[in-house]
C-alpha positions in Angstrom: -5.3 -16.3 6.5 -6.1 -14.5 9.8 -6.1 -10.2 9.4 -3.0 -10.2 12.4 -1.0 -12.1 9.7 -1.5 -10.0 6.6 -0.8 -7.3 8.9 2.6 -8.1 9.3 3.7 -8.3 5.4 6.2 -5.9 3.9 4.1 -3.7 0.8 6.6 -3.5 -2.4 5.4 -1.5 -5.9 7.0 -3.6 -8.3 7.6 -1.5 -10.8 10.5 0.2 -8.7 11.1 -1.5 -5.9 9.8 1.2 -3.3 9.1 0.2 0.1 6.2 1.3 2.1 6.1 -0.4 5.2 4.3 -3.0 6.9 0.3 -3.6 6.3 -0.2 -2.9 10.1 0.9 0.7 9.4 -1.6 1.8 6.9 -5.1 3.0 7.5 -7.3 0.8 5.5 -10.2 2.5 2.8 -13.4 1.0 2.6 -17.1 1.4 0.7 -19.5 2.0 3.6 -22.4 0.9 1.8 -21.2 -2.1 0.8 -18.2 -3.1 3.0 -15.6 -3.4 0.2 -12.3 -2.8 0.8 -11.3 -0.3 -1.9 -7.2 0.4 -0.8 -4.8 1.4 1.4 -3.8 5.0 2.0 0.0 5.0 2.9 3.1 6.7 2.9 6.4 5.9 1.4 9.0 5.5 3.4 12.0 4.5 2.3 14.2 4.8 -1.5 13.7 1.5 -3.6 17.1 -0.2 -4.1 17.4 1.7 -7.4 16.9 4.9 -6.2 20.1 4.7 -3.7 19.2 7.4 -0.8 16.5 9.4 -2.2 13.6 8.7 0.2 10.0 10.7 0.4 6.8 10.5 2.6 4.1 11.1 0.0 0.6 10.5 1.0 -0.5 7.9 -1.4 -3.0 5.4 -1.9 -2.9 1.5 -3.1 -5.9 0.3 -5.3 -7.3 -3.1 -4.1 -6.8 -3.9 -7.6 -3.4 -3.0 -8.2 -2.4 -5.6 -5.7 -0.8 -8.3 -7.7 0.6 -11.0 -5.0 0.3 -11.7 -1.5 3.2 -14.2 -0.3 4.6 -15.2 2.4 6.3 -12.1 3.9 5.5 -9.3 1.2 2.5 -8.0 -0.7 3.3 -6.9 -4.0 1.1 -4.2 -6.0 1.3 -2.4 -9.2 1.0 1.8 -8.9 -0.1 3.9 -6.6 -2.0 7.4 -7.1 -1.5 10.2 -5.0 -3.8 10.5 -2.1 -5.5 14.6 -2.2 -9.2 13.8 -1.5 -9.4 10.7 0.6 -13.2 11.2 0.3 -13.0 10.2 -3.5 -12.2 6.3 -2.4 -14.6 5.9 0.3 
């Protein structure tokens, strides 16, 4: 799979449904020293379909781990933890 087309799937926590936008939009997290992606540092955009309007913009970041699924238009993950010292994950 080529980078251009995992940047072009829709990120969904599963747990509520929350939407955080497009893999293109994210700034990607990496270990220097060794080159491993460690996560994503996003913001949420838009009210899962449970939450009916209620939308925020935290600053959060997505474990490489927590992703569960990557299909063919969405990549689904598990949590996310809030995002105060970037440093901490690279």
């Amino acid at each position: 799979m080529l980078l251009s087309e995992l940047a072009e799937k829709e990120l969904i926590q599963v747990k509520d449904g929350a939407r955080y936008g497009k893999l293109a939009n994210t700034e990607l997290l990496f270990n220097p020293e060794t080159g491993k992606i460690e996560g994503f540092e996003v913001f949420q955009k838009s009210a899962s379909f449970f939450q009916g309007n209620k939308s925020t913009k935290k600053k959060e970041f997505i474990s490489w781990e927590e992703i569960i699924l990557i299909g063919k238009d969405r990549i689904l993950f598990n949590e996310t933890d809030n995002l105060n010292d970037p440093s901490a994950y690279s």
